[in-house]
SELUM-354255 format. One record per residue (C-alpha): residue number from 1; residue in three letters; x negated, y, z. Coordinates in nm, 3 decimals. Last residue first. Layout:
{nr:NUM, rest:ALA, X:X, Y:Y, Z:Z}
...
END
This chain:
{nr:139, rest:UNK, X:6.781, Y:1.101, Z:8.374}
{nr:138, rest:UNK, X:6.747, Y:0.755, Z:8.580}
{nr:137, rest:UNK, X:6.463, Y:0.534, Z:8.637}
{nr:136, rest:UNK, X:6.176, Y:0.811, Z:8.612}
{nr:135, rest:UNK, X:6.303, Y:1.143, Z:8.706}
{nr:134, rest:UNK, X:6.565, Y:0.974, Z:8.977}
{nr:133, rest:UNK, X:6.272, Y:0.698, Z:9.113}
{nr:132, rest:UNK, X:6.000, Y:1.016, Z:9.145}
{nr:131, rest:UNK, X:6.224, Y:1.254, Z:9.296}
{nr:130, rest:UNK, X:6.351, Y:0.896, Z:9.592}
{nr:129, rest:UNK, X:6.015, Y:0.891, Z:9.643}
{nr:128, rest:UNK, X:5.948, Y:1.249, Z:9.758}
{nr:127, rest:UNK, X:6.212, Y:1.306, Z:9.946}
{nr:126, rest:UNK, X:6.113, Y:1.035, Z:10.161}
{nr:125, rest:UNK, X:5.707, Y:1.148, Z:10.155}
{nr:124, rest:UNK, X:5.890, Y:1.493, Z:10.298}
{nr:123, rest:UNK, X:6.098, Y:1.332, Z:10.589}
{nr:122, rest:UNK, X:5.808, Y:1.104, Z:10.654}
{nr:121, rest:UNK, X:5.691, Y:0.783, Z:10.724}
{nr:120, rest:UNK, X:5.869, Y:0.642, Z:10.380}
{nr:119, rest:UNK, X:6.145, Y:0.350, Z:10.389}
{nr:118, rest:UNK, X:6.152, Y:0.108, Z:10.037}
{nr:117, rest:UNK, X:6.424, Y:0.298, Z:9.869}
{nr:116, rest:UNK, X:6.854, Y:0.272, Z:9.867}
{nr:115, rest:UNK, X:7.047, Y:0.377, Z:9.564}
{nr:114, rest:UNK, X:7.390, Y:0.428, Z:9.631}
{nr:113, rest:UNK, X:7.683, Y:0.429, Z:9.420}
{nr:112, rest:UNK, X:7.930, Y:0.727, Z:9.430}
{nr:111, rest:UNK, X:8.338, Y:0.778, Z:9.396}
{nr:110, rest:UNK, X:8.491, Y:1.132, Z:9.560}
{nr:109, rest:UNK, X:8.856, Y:1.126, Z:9.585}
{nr:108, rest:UNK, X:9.146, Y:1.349, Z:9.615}
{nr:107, rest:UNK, X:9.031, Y:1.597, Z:9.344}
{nr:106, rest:UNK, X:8.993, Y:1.370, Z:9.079}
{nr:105, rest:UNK, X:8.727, Y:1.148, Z:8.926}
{nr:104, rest:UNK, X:8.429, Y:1.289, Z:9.061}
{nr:103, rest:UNK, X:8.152, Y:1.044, Z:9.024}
{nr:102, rest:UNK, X:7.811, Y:1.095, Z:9.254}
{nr:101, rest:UNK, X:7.538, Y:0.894, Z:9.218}
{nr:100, rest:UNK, X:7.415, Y:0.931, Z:9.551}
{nr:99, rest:UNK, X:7.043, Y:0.866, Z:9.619}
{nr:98, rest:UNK, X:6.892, Y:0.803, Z:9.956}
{nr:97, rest:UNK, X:6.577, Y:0.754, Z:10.076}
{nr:96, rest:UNK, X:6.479, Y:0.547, Z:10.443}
{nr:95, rest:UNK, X:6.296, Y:0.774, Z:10.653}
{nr:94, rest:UNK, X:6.093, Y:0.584, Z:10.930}
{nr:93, rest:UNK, X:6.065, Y:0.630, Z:11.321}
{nr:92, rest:UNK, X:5.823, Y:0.464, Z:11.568}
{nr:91, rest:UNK, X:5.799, Y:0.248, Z:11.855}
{nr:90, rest:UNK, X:5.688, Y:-0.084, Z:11.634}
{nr:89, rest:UNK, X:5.946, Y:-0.290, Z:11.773}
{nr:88, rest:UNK, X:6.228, Y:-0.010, Z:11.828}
{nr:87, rest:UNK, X:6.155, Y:0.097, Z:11.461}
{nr:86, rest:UNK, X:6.387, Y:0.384, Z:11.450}
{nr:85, rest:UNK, X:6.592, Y:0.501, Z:11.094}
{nr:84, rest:UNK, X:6.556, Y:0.860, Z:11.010}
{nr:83, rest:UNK, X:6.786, Y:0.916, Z:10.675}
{nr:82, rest:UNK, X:6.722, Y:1.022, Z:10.362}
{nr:81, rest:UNK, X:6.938, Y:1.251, Z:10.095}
{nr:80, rest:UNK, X:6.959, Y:1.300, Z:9.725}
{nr:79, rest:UNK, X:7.256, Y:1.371, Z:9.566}
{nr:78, rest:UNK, X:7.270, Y:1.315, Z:9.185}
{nr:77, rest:UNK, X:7.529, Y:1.525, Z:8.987}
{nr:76, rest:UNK, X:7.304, Y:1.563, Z:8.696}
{nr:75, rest:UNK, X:7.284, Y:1.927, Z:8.652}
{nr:74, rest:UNK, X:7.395, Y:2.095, Z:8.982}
{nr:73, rest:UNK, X:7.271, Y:1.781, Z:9.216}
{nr:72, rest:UNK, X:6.912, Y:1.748, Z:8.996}
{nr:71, rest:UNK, X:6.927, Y:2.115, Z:9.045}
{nr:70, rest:UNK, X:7.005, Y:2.150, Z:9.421}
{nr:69, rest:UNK, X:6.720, Y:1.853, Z:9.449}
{nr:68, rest:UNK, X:6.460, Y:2.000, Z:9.295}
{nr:67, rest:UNK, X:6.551, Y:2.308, Z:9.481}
{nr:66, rest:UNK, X:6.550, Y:2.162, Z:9.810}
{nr:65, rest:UNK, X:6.205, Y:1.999, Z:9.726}
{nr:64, rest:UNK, X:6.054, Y:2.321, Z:9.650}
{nr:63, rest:UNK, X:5.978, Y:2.426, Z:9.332}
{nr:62, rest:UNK, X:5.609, Y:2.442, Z:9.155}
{nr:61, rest:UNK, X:5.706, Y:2.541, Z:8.777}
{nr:60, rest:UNK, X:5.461, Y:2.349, Z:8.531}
{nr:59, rest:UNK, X:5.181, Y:2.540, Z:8.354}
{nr:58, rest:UNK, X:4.973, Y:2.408, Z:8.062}
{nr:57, rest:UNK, X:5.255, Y:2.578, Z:7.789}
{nr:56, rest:UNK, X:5.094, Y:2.947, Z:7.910}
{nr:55, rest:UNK, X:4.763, Y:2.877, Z:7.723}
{nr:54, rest:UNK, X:4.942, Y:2.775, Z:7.414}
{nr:53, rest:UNK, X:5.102, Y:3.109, Z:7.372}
{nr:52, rest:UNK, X:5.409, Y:3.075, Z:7.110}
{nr:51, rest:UNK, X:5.567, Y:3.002, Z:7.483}
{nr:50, rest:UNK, X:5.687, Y:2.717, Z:7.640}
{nr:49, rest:UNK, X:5.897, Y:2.783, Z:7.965}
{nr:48, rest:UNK, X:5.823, Y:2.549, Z:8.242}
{nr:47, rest:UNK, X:5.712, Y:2.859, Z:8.432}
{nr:46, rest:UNK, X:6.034, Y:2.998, Z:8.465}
{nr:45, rest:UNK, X:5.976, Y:3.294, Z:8.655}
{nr:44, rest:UNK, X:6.012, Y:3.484, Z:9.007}
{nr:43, rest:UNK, X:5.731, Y:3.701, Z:9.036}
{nr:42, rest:UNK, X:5.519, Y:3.781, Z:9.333}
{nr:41, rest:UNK, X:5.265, Y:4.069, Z:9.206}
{nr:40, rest:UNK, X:4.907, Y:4.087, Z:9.317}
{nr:39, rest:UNK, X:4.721, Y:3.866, Z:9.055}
{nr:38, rest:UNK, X:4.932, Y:3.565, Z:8.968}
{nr:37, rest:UNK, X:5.138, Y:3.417, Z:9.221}
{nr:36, rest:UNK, X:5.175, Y:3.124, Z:9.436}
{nr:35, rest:UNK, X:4.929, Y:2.874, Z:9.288}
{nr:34, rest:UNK, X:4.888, Y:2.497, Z:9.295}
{nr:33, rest:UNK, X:4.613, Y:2.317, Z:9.083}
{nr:32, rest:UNK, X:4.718, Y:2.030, Z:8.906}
{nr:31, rest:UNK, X:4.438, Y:2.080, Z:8.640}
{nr:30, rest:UNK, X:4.709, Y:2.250, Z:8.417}
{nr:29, rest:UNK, X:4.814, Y:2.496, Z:8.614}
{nr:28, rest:UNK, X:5.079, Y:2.450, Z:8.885}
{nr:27, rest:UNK, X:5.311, Y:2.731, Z:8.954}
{nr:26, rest:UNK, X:5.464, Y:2.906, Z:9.205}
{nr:25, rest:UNK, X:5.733, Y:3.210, Z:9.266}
{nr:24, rest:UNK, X:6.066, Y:3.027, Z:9.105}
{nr:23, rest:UNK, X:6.262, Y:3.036, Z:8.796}
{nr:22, rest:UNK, X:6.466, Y:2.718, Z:8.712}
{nr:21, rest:UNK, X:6.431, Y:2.557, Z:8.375}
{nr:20, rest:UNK, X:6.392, Y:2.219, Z:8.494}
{nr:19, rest:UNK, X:6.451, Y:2.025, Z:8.125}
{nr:18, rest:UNK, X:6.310, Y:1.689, Z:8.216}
{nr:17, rest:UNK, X:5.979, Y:1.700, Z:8.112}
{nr:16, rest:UNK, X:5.980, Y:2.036, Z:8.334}
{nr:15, rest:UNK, X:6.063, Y:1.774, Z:8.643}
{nr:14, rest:UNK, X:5.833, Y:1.529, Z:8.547}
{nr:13, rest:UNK, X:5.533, Y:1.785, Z:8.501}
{nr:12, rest:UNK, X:5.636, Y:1.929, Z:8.915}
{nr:11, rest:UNK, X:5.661, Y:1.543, Z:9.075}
{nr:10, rest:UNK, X:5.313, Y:1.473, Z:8.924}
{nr:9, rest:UNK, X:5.172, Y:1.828, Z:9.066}
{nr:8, rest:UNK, X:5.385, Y:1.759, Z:9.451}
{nr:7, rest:UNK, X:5.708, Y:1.947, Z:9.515}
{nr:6, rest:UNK, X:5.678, Y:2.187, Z:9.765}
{nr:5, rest:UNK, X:5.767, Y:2.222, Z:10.134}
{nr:4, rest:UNK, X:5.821, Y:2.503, Z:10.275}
{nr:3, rest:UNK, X:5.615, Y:2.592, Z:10.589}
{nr:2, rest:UNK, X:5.844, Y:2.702, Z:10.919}
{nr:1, rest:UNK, X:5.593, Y:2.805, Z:11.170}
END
């Protein structure tokens, strides 16, 4: 079974700190508690949004990874990316995190600088990591 993968509570308040305005299905309440709807009705919504309410300002928008990173590529141009390296000693294989800082100068050419994290054991913990360094070190 194919499970989407979410962004994680501390991942989720750094991303509406940071102006994530996208509408999805799930939330986080304030006590980091993840939820995928409100009563009986799936609503797409922009849970970041701060109403007069004060109640509604505790929740943060729950995306999933991909669309963390589709808006941090749409609104900051920052690709994010890992890739599976193998540990022939140690029999096993690692992500390593990518981040592209990409530049586009002209339409012939493409110009980015890399920023390479300490590897993860997962795909997921990869993504992960290299969220946390982009909404901390560099928007």
């Amino acid at each position: 079974m194919n499970k989407e993968r979410y962004v994680s509570y501390e991942i989720a308040k750094l991303l509406k700190e940071k102006g994530f305005n996208w509408r999805v299905f799930n939330f986080y309440d304030e006590h980091g508690r993840f939820s995928e709807h409100i009563g009986s009705v799936y609503t797409l919504y922009n849970w970041n949004y701060q109403a007069e309410d004060e109640h509604f300002g505790k929740y943060c928008s729950a995306p999933t990874q991909q669309m963390a990173c589709d808006w941090l590529r749409e609104a900051y141009d920052i690709h994010i990316t890992n890739e599976p390296l193998e540990m022939f000693k140690q029999e096993r294989i690692v992500y390593e995190p990518i981040i592209y800082l990409l530049n586009d100068f002209d339409d012939f050419a493409l110009e980015y600088k890399t920023v390479r994290l300490k590897e993860c054991d997962t795909n997921e913990g990869a993504i992960e990591a290299a969220l946390r360094y982009v909404l901390n070190n560099l928007i």
